[in-house]
Kinemage of the C-alpha trace (Angstrom):
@kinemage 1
@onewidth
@group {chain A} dominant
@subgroup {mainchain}
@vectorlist {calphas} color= white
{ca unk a 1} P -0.791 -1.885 -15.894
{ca unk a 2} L -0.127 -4.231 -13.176
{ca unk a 3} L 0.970 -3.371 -9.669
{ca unk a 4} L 1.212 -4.671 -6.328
{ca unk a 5} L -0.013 -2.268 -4.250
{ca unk a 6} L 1.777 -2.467 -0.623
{ca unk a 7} L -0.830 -3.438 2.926
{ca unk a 8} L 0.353 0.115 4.331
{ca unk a 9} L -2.010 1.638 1.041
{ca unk a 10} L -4.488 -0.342 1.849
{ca unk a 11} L -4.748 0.284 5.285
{ca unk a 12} L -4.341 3.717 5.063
{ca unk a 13} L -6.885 3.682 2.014
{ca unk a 14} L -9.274 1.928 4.398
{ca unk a 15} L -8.777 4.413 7.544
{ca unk a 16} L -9.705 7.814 4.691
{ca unk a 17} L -11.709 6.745 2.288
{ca unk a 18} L -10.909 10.294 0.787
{ca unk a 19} L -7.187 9.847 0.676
{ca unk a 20} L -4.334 9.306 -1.978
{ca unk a 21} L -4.300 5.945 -1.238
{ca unk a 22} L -8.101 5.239 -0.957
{ca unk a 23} L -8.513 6.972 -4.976
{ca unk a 24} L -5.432 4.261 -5.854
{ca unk a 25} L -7.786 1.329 -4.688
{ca unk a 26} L -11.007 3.519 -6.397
{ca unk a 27} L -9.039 3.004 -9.405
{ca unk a 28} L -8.458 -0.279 -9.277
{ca unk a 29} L -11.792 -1.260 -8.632
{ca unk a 30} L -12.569 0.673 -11.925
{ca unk a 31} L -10.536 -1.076 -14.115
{ca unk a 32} L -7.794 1.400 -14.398
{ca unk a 33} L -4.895 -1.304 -13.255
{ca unk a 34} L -4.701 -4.442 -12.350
{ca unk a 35} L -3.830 -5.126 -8.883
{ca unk a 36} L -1.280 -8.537 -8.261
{ca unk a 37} L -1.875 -10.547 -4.998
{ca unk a 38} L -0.470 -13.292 -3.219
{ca unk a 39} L -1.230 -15.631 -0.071
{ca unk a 40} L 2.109 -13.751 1.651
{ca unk a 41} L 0.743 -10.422 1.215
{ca unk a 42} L -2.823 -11.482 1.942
{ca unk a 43} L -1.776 -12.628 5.516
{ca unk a 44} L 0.205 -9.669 6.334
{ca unk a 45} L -2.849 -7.528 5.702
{ca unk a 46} L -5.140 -9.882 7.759
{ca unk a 47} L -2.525 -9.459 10.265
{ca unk a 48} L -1.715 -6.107 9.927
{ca unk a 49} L -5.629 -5.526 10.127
{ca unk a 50} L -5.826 -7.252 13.501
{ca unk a 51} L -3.442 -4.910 15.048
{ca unk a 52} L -4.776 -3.583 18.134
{ca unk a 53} L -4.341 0.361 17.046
{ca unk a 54} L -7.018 -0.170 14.477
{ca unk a 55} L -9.615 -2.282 16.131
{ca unk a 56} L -11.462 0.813 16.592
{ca unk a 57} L -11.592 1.730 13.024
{ca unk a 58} L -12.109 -1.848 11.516
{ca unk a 59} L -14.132 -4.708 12.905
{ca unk a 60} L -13.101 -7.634 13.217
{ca unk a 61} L -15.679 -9.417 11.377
{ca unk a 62} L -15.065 -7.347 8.452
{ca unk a 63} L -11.721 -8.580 8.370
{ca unk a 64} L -12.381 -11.430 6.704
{ca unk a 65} L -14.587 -9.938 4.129
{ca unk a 66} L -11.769 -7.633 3.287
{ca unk a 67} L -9.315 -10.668 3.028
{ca unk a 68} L -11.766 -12.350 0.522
{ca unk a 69} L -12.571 -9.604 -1.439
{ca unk a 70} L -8.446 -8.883 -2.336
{ca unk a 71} L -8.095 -12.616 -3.257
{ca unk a 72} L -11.307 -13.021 -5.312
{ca unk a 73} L -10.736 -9.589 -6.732
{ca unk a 74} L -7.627 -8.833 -7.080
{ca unk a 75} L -4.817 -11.154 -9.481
{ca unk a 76} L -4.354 -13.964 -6.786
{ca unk a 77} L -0.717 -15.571 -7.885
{ca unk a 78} L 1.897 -17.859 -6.188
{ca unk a 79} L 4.623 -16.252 -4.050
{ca unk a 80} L 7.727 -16.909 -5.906
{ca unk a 81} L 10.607 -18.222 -4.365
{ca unk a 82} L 13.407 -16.970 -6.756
{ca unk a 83} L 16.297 -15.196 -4.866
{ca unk a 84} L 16.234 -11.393 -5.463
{ca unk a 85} L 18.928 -9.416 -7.419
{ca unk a 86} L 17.563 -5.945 -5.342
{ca unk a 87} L 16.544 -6.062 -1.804
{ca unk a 88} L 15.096 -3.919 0.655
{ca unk a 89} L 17.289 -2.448 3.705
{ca unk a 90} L 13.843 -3.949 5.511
{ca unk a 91} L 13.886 -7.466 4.809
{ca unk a 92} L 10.093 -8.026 5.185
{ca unk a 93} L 9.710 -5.539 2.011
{ca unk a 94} L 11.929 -8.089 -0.032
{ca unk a 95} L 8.605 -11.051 -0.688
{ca unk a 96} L 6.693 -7.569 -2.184
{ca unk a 97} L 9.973 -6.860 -4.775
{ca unk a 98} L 9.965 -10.554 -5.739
{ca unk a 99} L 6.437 -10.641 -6.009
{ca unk a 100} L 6.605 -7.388 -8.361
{ca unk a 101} L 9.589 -8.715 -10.404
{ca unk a 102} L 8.060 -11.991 -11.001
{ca unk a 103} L 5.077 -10.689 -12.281
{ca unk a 104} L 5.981 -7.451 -13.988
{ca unk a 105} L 4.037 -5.048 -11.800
{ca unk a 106} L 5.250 -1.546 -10.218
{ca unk a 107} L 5.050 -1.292 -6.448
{ca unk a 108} L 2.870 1.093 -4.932
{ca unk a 109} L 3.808 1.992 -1.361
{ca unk a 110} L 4.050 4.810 1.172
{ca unk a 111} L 7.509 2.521 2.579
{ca unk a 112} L 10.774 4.399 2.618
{ca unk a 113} L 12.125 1.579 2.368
{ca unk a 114} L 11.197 0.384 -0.803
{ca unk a 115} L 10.529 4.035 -2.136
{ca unk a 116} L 14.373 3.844 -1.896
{ca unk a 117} L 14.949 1.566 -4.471
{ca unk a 118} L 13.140 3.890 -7.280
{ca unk a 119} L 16.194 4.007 -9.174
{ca unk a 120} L 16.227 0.012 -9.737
{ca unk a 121} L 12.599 -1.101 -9.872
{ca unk a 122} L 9.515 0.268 -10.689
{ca unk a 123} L 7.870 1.871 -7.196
{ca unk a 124} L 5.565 4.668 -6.363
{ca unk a 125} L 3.995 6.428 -3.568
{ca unk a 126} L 0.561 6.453 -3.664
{ca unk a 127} L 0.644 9.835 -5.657
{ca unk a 128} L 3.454 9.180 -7.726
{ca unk a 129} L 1.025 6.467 -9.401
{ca unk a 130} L -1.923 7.859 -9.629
{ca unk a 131} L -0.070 10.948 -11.763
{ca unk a 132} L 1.298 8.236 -13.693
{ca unk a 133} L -2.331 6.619 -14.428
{ca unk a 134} L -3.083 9.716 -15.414
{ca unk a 135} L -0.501 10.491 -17.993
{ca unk a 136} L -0.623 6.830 -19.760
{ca unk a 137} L -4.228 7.846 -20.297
{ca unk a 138} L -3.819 11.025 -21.499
């Protein structure tokens, strides 16, 4: 299974490392899915990293490191640039749905937003996907 797992999980999964979304990136780095990344969402997580609210849980010379790691580690692809048939009442969300469509992964996110659109495209909180790694491997 693919997915494109949303920088809000990933932040949050690096502020608990006990947390729903810290056991979705756990299974990733297992093997369990694959997880889809692209230069657009890898700068909004730099960028979201740099905020000033979390400067006291992440350094910022482990920001890099972090960036790396996602694009060496994760399935680095181009953004597309296809108009959307489904978009986001947020338009910032809309790159992550095109990004999902075009390469036939399930959103993970904690975003109303884009948990909003459940009905049209594959998307998932955090806990919503991990039952549902659970299931395909039962």
């Amino acid at each position: 299974m693919r997915a494109v797992v949303d920088v809000n999980v990933i932040i949050s999964a690096l502020l608990n490392r006990n947390g729903t979304p810290a056991k979705v990136i756990q299974a990733w780095l297992q093997g369990i899915f694959e997880i889809v990344v692209s230069l657009k969402l890898l700068e909004e997580l730099e960028r979201a990293l740099k905020y000033k609210k979390l400067q006291k849980y992440i350094k910022m010379s482990e920001i890099a490191e972090l960036i790396e790691f996602f694009r060496l580690e994760g399935s680095l692809v181009e953004d597309p640039q296809e108009s959307l048939p489904i978009s986001s009442k947020d338009p910032d969300d809309d790159y992550i749905i095109s990004l999902a469509l075009s390469t036939q992964s399930v959103i993970v996110s904690g975003d109303s937003h884009l948990l909003a659109l459940s009905d049209e495209i594959p998307v998932y909180s955090p806990i919503d996907f991990l039952e549902r790694l659970l299931t395909s491997f039962s």
